[in-house]
C-alpha positions as CSV (number, residue, x, y, z in Angstrom):
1,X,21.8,3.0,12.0
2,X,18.8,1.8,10.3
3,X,15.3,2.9,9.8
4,X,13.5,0.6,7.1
5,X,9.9,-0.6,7.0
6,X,8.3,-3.1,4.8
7,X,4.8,-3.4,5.5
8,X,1.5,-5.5,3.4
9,X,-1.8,-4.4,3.9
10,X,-4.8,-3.0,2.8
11,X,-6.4,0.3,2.3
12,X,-8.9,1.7,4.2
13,X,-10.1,4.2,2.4
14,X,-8.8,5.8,-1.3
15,X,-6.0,8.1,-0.7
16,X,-5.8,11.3,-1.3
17,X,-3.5,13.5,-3.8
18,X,-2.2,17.1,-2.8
19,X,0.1,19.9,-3.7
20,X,2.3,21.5,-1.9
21,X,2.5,25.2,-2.5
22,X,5.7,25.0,-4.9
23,X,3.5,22.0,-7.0
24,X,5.2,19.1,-5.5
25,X,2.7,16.3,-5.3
26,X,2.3,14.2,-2.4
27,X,-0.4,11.5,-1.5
28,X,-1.5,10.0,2.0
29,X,-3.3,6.7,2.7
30,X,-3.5,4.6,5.6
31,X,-2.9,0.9,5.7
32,X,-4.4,-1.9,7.9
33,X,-1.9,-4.5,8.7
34,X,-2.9,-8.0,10.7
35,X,-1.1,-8.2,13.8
36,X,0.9,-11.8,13.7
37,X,-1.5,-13.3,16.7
38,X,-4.7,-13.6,18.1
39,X,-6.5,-11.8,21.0
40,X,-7.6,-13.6,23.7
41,X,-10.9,-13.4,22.1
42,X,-9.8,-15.4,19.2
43,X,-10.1,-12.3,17.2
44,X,-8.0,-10.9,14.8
45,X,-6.6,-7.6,15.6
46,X,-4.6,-5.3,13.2
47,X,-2.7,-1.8,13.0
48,X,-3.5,1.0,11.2
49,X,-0.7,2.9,10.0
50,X,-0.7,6.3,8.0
51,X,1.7,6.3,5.1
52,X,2.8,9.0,2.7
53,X,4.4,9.1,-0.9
54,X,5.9,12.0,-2.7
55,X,6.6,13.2,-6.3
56,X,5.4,10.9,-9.0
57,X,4.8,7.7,-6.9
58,X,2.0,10.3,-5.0
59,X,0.3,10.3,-8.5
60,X,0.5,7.0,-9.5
61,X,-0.4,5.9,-6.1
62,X,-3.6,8.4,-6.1
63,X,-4.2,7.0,-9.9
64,X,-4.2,3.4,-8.8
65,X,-5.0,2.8,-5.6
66,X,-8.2,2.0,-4.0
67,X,-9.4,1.2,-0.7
68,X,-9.2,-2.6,0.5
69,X,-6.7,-2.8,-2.3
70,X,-4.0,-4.8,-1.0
71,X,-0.7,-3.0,-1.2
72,X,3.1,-3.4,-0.2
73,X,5.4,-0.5,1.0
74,X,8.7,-0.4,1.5
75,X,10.1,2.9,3.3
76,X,11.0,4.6,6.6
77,X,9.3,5.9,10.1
78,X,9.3,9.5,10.5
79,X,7.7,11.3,13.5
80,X,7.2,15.0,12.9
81,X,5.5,17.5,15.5
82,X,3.7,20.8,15.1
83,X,1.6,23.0,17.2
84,X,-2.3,22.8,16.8
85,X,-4.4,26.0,16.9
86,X,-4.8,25.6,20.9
87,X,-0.8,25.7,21.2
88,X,-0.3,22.4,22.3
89,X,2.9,20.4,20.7
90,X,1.1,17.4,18.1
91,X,3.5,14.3,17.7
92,X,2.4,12.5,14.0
93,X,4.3,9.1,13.4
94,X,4.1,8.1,9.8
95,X,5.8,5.9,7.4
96,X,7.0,7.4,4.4
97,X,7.3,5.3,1.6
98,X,9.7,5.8,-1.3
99,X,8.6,2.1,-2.6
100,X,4.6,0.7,-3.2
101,X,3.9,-2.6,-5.0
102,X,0.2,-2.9,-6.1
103,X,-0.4,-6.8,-5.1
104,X,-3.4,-7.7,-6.7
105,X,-4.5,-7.1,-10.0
106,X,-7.1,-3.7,-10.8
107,X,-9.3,-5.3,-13.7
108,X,-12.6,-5.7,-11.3
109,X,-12.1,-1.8,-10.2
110,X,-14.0,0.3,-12.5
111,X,-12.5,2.6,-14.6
112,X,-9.3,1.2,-14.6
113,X,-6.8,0.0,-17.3
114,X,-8.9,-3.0,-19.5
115,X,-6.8,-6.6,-20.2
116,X,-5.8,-7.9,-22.5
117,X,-8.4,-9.5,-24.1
118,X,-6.3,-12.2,-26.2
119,X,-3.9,-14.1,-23.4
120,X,-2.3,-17.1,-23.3
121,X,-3.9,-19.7,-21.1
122,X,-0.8,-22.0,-21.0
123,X,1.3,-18.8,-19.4
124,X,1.4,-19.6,-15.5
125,X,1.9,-15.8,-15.0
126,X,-1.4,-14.6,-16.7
127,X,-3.8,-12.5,-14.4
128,X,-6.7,-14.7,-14.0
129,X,-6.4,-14.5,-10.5
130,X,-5.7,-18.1,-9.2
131,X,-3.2,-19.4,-7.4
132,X,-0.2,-20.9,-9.1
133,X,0.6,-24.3,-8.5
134,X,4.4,-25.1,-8.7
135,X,6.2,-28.1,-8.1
136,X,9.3,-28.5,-5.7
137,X,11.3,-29.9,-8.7
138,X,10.1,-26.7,-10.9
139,X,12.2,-24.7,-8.5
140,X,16.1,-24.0,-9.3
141,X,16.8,-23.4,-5.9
């Protein structure tokens, strides 16, 4: 059996950091992802899914992420149920992700981490936010 998910998407809104009663931290944000068509209309539909992260990646998520930040998760579906204060039986399906890749760089958010303000230009991999153009013969594979 296997339940994995890896999703890429962005934020909606900032997420939001809590404690459980014995001080364990956990952190929920929701995360649109583009469906892989079209409607009829032509328009672009997507699917917003709730996610949650425990322990220290709640923090760092809470510390780093922002909405319309676009993020990957990697984790698992879980659907949990309760009963609401009318006694009816609540069914909540959520991912919960034990992985989350920050895919695009912070320095315009404010507040955040400053770079590096000596780089080198020549390095393909600096974070000027450009595309990098390789060649097929630059590849090993």
């Amino acid at each position: 059996m296997l339940n994995r998910v890896i999703l890429i998407g962005r934020l909606t809104k900032d997420p939001e950091l809590r404690y459980t009663p014995s001080g364990v931290a956990t952190c929920s944000f929701t995360l649109a992802v583009d469906r892989p068509f079209t409607s009829q209309g032509g328009e672009r539909e997507a699917d917003f899914l709730p996610i949650v992260t425990w322990r220290q990646l709640a923090e760092t998520c809470a510390n780093y992420l922002k909405k319309g930040r676009l993020t990957a998760v990697e984790g698992r579906v879980q659907v949990r149920n309760y009963e609401n204060n009318e006694g009816k039986r609540v069914y909540v399906t959520e991912i919960v992700a034990d992985n989350v890749r920050f895919l695009e760089s912070s320095k315009n958010d404010s507040g955040s981490r400053q770079q590096p303000s000596t780089r080198n230009n020549n390095d393909p991999f600096s974070d000027d936010g450009k595309p990098i153009d390789i060649a097929d013969e630059d590849l090993p594979f």
